[in-house]
C-alpha positions in Angstrom: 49.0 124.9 178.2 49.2 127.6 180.9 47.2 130.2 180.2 46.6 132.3 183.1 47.4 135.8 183.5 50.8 136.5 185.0 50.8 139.2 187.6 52.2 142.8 186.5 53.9 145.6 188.1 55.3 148.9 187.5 57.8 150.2 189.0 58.9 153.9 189.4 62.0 155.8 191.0 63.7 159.0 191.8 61.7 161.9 190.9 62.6 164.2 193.5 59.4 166.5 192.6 59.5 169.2 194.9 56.6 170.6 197.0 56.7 173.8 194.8 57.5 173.0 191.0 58.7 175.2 188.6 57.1 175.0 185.0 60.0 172.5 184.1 58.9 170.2 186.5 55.4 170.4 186.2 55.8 168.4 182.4 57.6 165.8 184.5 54.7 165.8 187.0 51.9 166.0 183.9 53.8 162.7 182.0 54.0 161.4 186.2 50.2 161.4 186.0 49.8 160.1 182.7 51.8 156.7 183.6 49.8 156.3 187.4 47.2 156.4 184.4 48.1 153.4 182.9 49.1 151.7 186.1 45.6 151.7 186.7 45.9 148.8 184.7 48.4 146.7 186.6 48.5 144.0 189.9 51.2 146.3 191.8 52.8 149.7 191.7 56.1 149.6 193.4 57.5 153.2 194.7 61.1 152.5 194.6 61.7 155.9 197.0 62.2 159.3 196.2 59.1 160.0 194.7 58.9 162.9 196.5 62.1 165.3 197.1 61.2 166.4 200.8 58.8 164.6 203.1 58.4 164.6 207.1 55.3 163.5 209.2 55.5 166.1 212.1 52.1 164.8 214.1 49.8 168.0 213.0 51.7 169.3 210.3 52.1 168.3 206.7 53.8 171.0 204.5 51.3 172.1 201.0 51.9 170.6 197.6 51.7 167.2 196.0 47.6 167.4 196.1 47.6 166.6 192.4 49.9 162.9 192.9 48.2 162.1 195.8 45.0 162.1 193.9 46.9 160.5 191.5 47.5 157.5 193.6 44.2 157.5 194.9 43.0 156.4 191.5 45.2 153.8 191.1 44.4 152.7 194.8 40.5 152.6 194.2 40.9 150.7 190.8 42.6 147.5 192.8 46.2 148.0 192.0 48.3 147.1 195.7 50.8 150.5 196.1 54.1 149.4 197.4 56.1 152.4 198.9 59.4 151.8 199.7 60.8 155.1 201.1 64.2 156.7 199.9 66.6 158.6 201.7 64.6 162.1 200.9 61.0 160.5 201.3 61.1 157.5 204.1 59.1 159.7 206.7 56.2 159.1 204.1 56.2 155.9 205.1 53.6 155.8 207.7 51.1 158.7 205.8 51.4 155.9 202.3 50.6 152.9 204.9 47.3 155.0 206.1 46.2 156.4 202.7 47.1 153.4 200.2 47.3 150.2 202.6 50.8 150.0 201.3 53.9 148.2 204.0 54.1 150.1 207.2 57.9 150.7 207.7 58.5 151.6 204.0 61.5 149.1 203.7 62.2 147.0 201.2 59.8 144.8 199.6 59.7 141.2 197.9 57.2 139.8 195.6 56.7 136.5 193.2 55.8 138.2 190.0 55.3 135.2 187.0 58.4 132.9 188.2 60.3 135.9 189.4 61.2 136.8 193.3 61.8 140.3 193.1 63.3 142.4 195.6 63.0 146.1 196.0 65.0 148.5 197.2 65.6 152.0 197.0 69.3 151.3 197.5 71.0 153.6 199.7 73.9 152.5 200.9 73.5 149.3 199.0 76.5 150.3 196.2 78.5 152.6 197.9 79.0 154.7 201.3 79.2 158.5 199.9 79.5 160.1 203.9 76.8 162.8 202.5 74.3 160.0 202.1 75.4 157.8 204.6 74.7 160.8 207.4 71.4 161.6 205.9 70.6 157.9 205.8 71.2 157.8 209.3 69.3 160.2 210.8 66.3 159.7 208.5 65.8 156.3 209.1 66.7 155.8 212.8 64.3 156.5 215.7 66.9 158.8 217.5 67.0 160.4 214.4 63.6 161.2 213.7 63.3 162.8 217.2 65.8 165.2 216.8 63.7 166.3 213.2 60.7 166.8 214.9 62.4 169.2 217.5 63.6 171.3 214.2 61.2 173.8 212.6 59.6 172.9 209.6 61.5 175.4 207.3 65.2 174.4 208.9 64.6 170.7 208.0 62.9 171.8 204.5 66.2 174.1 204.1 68.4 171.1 204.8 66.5 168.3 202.8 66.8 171.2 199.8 70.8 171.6 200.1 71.0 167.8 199.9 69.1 167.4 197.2 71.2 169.2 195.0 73.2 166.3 194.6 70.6 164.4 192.6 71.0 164.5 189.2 71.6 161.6 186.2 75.3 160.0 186.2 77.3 160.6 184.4 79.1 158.3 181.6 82.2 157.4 184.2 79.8 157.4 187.0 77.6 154.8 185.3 80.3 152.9 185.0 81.3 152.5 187.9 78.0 152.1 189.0 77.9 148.9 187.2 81.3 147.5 188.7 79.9 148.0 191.6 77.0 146.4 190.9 78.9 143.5 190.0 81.1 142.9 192.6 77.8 143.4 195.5 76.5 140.8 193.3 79.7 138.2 193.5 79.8 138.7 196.8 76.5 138.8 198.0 74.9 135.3 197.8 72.3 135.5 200.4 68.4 135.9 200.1 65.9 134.6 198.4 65.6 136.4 195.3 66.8 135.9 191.6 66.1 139.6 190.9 66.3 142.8 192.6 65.5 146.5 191.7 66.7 149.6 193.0 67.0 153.4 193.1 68.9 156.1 194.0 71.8 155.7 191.6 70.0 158.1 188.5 71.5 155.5 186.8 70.2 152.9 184.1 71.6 149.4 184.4 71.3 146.0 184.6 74.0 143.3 185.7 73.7 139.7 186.2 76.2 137.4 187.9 75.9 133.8 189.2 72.3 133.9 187.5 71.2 136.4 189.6 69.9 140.2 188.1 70.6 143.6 189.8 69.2 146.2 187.9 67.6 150.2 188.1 65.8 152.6 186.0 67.0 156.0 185.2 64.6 157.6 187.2 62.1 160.3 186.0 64.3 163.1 185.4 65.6 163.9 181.5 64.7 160.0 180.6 61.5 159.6 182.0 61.8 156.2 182.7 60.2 153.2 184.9 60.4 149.3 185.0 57.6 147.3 183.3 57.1 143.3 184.5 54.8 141.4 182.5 55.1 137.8 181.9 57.5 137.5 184.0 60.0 139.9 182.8 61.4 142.9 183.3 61.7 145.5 180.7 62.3 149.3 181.6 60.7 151.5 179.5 61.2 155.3 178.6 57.8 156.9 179.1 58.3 159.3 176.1 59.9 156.9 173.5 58.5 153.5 174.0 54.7 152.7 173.1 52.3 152.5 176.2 52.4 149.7 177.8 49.4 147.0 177.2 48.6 145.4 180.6 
């Protein structure tokens, strides 16, 4: 019999916390702490991208806040957990500061590991499910070079101002939008045969799901929003957890 360890990972999405917090937030950032706690405890933290609501790298700027999840992550960096950071549509610039600080992939693309019999793939999903125009242009410039350029000619506040107006448009789904979500879901997965992977999670949908066809599993947590909720693999399974309902994990 097999005894050995299998390896584990926890996997987090969609936060959005801003660079200033209002006290509602700051209980979302206090529980965010409390579960980079635990995941002191695991193999791998996966990022799953928009961690962070507004990021940019300008050369020899770096706009205030975050301080306390940084540190956060430092913890779980110095205790021997490997950070995966696969940026979103509102955080990708990160991408290169996470690969400095943490060790973590240098592009901030997605990310595939063998976890206990599983090959997991991670996204953050953008344009994965659907091709909203809102997204789609943001997605664009974000993660292109020509894009990035014509950032760093903006001031600091105008691209802060813009990222803020976009991000009004994250939120949960709703009932029909889950849904639909879920056909969608689906039918990428009918029609998607390619890769070698038998499960694959994502963000950016605020939506909680988890759809298998042709023995294949797409599936993505809530995010950390009302449900404060992350993915959990252990013995090669995934299980997403609500950080306020469900007993801490044992890793």
């Amino acid at each position: 019999m097999d005894n050995k360890r299998q390896p584990t990972a926890i996997i987090i999405a969609d936060a959005h916390f801003h660079v200033q917090p209002d006290p509602a937030e700051m209980r979302r950032v206090e529980r965010f702490l409390d579960l980079l706690a635990i995941a002191r405890q695991a193999d791998h933290l996966v990022l799953l991208g928009d961690i962070f609501d507004f990021w940019f790298d300008y050369p020899h700027f770096r706009l205030d806040g975050y301080d306390a999840l940084l540190q956060g992550l430092d913890e779980v960096c110095r205790a021997g957990v490997k950070i995966h950071f696969i940026g979103g549509n509102h955080d990708i610039w990160a991408s290169r500061y996470f690969h400095e600080r943490y060790g973590s992939e240098p592009d901030g693309g997605p990310v595939q590991l063998e976890l206990g019999g599983l090959r997991v793939r991670f996204e953050h999903g953008d344009g994965l499910l659907s091709h909203d125009w809102l997204y789609s242009t943001f997605r664009a410039i974000v993660r292109t070079t020509a894009g990035i350029a014509l950032a760093k000619s903006l001031h600091p506040e105008i691209l802060f101002a813009i990222s803020t107006w976009l991000s009004g448009k994250s939120r949960n789904a709703s009932r029909d939008e889950g849904r639909e979500i879920e056909d969608k879901a689906a039918a990428w997965l009918a029609g998607h045969d390619g890769g070698d992977w038998n499960l694959m999670v994502m963000g950016h949908v605020h939506h909680n799901f988890e759809v298998t066809v042709g023995g294949r599993t797409l599936c993505a947590p809530a995010g950390w929003f009302d449900r404060l909720e992350y993915g959990l693999i252990r013995d090669g399974e995934l299980v997403l957890q609500d950080f306020d309902r469900d007993p801490p994990p044992e890793l």
